[in-house]
C-alpha positions in Angstrom: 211.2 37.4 37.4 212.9 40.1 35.0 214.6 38.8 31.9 217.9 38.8 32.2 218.2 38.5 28.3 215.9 40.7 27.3 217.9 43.2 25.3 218.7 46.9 26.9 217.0 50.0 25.6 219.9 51.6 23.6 221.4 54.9 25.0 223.1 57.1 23.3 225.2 60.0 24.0 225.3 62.9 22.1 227.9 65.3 22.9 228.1 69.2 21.2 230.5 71.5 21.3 229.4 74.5 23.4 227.7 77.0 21.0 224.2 77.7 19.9 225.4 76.7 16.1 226.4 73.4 17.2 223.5 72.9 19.8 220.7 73.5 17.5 221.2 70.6 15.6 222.8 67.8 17.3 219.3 68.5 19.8 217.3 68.2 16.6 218.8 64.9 15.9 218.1 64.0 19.4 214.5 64.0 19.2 214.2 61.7 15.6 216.9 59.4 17.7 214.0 59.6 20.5 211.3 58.8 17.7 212.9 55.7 17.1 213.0 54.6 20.6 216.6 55.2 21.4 216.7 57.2 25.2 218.9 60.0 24.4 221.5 62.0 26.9 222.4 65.7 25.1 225.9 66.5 26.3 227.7 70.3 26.5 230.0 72.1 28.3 229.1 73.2 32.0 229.9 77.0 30.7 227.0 76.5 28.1 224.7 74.7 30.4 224.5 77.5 32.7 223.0 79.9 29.8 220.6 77.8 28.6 216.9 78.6 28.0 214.6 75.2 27.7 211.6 74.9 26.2 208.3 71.8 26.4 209.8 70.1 23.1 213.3 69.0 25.3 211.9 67.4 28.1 212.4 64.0 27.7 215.8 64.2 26.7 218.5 64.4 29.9 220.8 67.6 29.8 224.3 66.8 31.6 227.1 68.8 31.2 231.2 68.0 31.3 234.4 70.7 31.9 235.8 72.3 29.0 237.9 73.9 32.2 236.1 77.6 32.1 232.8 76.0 33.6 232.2 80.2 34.9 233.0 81.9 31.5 233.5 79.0 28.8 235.7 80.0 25.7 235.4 84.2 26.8 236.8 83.3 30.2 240.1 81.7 28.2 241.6 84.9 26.8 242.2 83.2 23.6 240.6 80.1 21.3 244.4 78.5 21.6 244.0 78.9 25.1 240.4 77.4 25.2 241.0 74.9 22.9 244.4 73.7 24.9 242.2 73.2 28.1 239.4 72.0 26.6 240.9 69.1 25.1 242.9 68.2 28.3 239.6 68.5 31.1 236.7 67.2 28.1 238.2 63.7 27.9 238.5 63.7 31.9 235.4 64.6 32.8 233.8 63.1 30.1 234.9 59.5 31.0 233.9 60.5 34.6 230.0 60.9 33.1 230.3 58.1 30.8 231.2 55.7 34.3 228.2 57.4 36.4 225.8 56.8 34.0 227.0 53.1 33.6 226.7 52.2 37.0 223.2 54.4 37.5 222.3 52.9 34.5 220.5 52.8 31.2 224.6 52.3 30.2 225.6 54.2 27.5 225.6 52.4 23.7 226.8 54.8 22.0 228.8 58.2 22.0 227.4 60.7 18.9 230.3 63.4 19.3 230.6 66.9 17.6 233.2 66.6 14.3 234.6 69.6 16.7 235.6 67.5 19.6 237.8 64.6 18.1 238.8 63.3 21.6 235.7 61.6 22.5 236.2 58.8 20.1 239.0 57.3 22.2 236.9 57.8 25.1 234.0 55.4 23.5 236.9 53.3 22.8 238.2 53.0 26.3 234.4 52.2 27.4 233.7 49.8 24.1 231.0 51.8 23.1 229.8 52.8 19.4 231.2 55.7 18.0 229.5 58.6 15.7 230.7 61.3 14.7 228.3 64.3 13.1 229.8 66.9 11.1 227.1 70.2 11.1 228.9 71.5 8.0 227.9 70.9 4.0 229.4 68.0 2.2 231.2 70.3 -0.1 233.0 72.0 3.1 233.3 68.8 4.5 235.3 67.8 1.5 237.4 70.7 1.6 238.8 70.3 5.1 239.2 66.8 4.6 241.4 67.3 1.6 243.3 69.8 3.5 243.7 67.0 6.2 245.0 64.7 3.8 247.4 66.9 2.7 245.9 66.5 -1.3 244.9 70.6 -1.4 247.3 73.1 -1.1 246.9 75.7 1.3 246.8 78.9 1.6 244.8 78.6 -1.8 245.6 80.6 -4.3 244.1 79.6 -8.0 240.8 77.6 -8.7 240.2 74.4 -6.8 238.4 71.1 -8.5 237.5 68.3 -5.7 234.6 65.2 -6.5 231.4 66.0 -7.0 231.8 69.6 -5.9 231.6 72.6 -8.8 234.9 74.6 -9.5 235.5 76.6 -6.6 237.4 79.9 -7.1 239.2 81.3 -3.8 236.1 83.6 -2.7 234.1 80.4 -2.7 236.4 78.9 -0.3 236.2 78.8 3.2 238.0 81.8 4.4 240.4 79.8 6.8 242.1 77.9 3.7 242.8 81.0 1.8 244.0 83.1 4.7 245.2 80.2 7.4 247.5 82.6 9.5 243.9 84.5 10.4 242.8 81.9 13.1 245.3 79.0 13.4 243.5 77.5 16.5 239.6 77.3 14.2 241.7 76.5 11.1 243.7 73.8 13.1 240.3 72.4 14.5 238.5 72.0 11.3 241.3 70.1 9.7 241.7 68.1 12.8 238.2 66.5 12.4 239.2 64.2 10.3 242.3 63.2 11.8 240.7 59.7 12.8 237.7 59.1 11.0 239.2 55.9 9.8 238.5 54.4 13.1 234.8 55.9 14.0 231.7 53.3 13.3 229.6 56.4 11.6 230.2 59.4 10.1 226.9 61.6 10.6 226.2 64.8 8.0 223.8 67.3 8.7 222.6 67.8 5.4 220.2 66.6 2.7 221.7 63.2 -0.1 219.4 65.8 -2.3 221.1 68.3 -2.2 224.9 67.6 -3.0 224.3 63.9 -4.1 227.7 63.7 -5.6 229.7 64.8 -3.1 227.7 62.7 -0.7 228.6 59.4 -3.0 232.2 60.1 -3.2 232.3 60.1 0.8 229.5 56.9 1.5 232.7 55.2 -0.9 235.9 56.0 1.4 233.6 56.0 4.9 230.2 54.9 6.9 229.1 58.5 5.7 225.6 58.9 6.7 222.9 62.1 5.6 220.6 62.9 8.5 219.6 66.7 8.0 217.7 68.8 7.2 217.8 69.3 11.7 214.9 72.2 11.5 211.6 71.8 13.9 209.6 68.9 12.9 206.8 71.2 13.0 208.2 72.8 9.7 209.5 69.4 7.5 207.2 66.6 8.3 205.5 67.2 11.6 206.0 63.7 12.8 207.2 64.9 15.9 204.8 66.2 18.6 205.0 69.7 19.8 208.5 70.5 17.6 207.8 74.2 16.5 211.4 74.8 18.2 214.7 74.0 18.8 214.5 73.7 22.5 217.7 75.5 24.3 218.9 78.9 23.3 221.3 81.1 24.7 219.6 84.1 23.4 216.0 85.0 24.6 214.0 86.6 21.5 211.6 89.2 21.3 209.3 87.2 20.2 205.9 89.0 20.4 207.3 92.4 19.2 208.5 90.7 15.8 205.2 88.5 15.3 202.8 91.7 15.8 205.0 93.4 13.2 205.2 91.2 11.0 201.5 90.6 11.0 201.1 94.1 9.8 202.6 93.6 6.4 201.7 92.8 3.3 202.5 89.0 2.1 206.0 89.0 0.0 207.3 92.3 1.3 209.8 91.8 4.3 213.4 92.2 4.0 215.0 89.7 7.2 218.6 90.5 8.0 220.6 88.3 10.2 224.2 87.6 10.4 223.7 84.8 13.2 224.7 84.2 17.1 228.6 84.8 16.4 229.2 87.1 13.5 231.1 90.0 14.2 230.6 93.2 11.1 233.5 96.0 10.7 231.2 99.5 11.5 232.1 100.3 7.9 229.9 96.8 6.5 226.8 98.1 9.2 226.6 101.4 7.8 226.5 100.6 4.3 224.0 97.6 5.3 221.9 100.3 6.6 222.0 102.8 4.4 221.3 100.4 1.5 218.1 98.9 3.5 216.9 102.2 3.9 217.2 103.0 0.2 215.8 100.2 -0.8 212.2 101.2 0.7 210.8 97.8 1.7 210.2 97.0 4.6 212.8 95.2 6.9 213.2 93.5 10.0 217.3 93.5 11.6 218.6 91.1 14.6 221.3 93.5 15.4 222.8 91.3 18.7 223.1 93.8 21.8 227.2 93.4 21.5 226.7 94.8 18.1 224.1 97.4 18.6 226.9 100.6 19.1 227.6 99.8 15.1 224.6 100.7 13.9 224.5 104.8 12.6 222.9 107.0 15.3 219.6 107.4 13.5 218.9 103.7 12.9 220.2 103.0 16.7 217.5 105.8 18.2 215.1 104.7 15.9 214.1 107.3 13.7 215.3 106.0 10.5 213.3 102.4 11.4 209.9 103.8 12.3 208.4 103.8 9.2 209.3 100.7 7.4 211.7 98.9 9.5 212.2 97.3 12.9 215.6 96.4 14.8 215.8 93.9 17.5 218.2 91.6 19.9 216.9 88.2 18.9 214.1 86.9 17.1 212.4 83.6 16.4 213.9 82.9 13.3 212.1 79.8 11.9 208.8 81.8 12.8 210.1 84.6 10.6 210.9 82.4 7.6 207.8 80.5 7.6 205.8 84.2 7.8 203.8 85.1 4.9 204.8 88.2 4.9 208.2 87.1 4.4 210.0 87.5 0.8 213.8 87.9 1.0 216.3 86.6 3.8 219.7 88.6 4.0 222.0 86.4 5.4 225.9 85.4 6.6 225.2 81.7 5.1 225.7 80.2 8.2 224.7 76.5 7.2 222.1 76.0 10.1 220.5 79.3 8.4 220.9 78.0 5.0 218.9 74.8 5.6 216.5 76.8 7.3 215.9 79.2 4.2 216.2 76.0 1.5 213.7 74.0 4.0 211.2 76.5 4.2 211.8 77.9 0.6 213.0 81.6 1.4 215.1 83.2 -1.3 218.7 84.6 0.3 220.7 87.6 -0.2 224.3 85.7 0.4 226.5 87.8 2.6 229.4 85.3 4.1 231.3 86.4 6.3 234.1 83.4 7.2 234.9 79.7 7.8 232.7 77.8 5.7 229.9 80.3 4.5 231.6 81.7 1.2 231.4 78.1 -0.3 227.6 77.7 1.4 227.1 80.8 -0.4 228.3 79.6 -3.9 226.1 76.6 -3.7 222.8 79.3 -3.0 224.0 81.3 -6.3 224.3 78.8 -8.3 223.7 75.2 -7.4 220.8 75.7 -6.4 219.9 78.6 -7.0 218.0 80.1 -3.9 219.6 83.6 -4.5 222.6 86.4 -5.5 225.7 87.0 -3.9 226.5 90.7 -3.6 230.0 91.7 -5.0 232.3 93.1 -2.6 234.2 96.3 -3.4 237.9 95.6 -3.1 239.3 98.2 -2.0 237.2 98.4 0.9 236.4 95.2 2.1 232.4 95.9 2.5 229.3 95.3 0.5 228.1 98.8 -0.2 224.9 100.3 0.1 224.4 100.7 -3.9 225.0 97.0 -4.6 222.9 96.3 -1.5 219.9 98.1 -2.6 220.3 97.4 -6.3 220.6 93.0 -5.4 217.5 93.8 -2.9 215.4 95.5 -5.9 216.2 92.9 -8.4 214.7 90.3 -6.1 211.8 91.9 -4.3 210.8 93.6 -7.3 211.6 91.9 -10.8 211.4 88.3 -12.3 214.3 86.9 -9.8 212.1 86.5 -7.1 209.3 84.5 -9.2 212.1 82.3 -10.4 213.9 81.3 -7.2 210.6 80.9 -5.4 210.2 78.2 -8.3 213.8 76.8 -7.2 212.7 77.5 -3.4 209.3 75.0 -3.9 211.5 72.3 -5.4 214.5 72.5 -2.2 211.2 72.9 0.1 209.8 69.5 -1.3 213.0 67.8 -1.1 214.2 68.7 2.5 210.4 67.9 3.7 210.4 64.5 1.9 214.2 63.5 3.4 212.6 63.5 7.0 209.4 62.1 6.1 208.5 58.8 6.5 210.9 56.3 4.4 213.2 59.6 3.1 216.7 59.4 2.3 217.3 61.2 5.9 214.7 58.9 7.9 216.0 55.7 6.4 219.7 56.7 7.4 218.4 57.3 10.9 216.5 54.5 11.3 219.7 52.1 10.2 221.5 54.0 12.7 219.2 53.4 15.6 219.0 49.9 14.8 222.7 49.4 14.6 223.7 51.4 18.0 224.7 48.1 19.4 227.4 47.4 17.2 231.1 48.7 16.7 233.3 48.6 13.9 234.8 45.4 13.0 
């Protein structure tokens, strides 16, 4: 006869807001949940669902999929992110509440609802069904921080002068994140970020995906005011700790890379001497910024390696787009295996938007970065590269024109890939790589925070 007491298998939730960004990492986090014996349901919008590519590493995690009311088009279908948004967060709690009471009467029942910082609404739904509730940030601390002081109304905004918060370094309005200084740009994004913390006073967990290591004193100030958690770094197992069988991946993409074109090249050069440029899955550069990106690879002779997305490809100049300028030391594709390029010995300098799912990526596998932010949060991700931790430059941007130029690209590219720089922030890089590997690993500050969650599912705030 079954025991009747015998305690249920917790099952937790874990709902993302529908882009690659926000998927990569709340699926990482998944599979250490699934490590600790916690069954695991990954949650996105039916509009994301549909795009998805899977891979081995993902299959014993269930995929189900709620409205965000553009289940054909998702947020492009909307004709505006104030129009998306509206919808969204009308239909999400709806149909989310419909899952949550399907999967309660099919059963394992839910535990627990892990919901994107992005998506504030779930929290009364876990409420309504007396389940836990987690919410997990995929920002820094120090961003974090930012947007919660603009939510508490203690930072004035638009900023205009230098900006001192806890634990963070003096911020000057460049190292901002772009939607503080300039909030009439995108008031539905800007409205979102600040909104994430517009009832964190009531969640059970507050989940970061970042390292205690690296922004320790930020990460203090907010364990002091809320059940603020570390969990990250949220790359591959395969490249922290390798505890996890068969993580070399994330798992779902909506982009398919070309993945054996980039190896073979790769393969073919020299250790140290590849230049990787990529400005993520949503980044959008003026034609003015891709030229002068160009122009300034070219000059710089090494050898590089661009993901120029197929929406961006008619920026590129003719000769790099028909290929004559790229034969010889350069190659420009769609999509590419990113973690497999960082961790490739050929690799030596990573030109990138400072996305942060990128920047723990470079710090976690110990690539330096040519910091080229473009919005939201990756001017003050970029800061914290420079010179916290000092993993790279920062390219000054001529004024007048808005752009990086080709000179100032070439002439940062040279200093690295050719002087004393790079010997001294692979020195820096060894030390992040060391840290990020040992937060994951077995009794880290990461894997303990995990493992109290797990063990704690079962039980809401008082």
């Amino acid at each position: 006869m079954e025991n009747s007491s015998e305690p249920l298998q917790p099952h937790c939730l874990v709902l993302s807001y529908p882009t690659q960004g926000h998927m990569n990492p709340m699926l990482q986090f998944c599979k250490r949940l699934l490590r600790k014996g916690v069954k695991v349901t990954l949650v996105t919008a039916k509009s994301m669902s549909k795009t998805l590519h899977g891979s081995s590493s993902c299959t014993s995690i269930a995929l189900e999929a709620i409205s965000d009311g553009f289940d054909d088009g998702g947020i492009g279908a909307a004709g505006s992110p104030e129009a998306y948004i509206e919808r969204f967060w009308k239909v999400g709690p709806e149909t989310l509440s419909e899952l949550v009471k399907r999967l309660v009467s099919s059963g394992p029942p839910p535990t627990c609802i892990v919901y994107d910082s992005f998506l504030p609404w779930a929290l009364d739904v876990a409420r309504n069904f007396g389940l836990v509730a987690a919410v997990f940030f995929t920002m820094s601390c120090a961003v974090n921080s930012v947007f919660y002081h603009c939510q508490k109304g203690w930072l004035e905004v638009p900023v205009k002068k230098q900006v001192l918060l806890p634990g963070v370094p003096p911020l000057e309005p460049q190292d901002m994140p772009s939607l503080v200084c300039d909030v009439g740009t995108y008031p539905a994004f800007t409205g979102m970020l600040v909104n994430q913390f517009s009832n964190l006073d009531k969640v059970d967990w507050v989940l970061c995906n970042t390292v205690y290591e690296l922004d320790p004193e930020v990460a203090d100030w907010f364990m002091k005011i809320l059940p603020f958690r570390t969990i990250g770094p949220t790359v591959p197992s395969a490249y922290l700790d390798n505890r996890l069988e068969h993580d070399q991946e994330y798992g779902f993409s909506i982009f398919q890379p070309e993945h054996d074109t980039t190896m073979r090249w790769l393969g073919t050069k020299p250790k140290g001497s590849v230049v990787y440029v990529s400005f993520g899955s949503m980044a959008e550069l003026k034609i003015d910024q891709m030229h002068e990106l160009a122009m300034g690879l070219k000059r710089s002779n090494c050898y590089f390696l661009w993901v120029v997305r197929s929406s961006e490809a008619e920026k590129l100049p003719q000769d790099f787009a028909n290929g004559s300028e790229t034969s010889q030391n350069g190659l420009i594709v769609t999509w590419c295996p990113q973690l497999k390029v960082l961790a490739h010995e050929a690799l030596g300098l990573f030109v990138t938007h400072c996305g942060w799912n990128s920047t723990l990526e470079a710090l976690s596998l110990g690539v330096p970065m040519l910091a080229i932010p473009q919005w939201t949060d990756q001017a003050t991700n970029a800061k914290y590269i420079m010179d916290v931790w000092k993993m790279g430059l920062r390219p000054q941007v001529d004024e007048e024109r808005g752009v990086v130029t080709s000179d100032e690209i070439e002439h940062c590219i040279r200093k690295v890939m050719e002087g004393e720089t790079w010997k001294k922030m692979k020195e820096h890089a060894g030390k992040w790589r060391k840290i990020t590997k040992d937060a994951v690993g077995e009794g880290g500050s990461s894997d303990r925070n995990i493992e109290e969650f797990a063990a704690k599912m079962g039980v809401k705030k008082g």
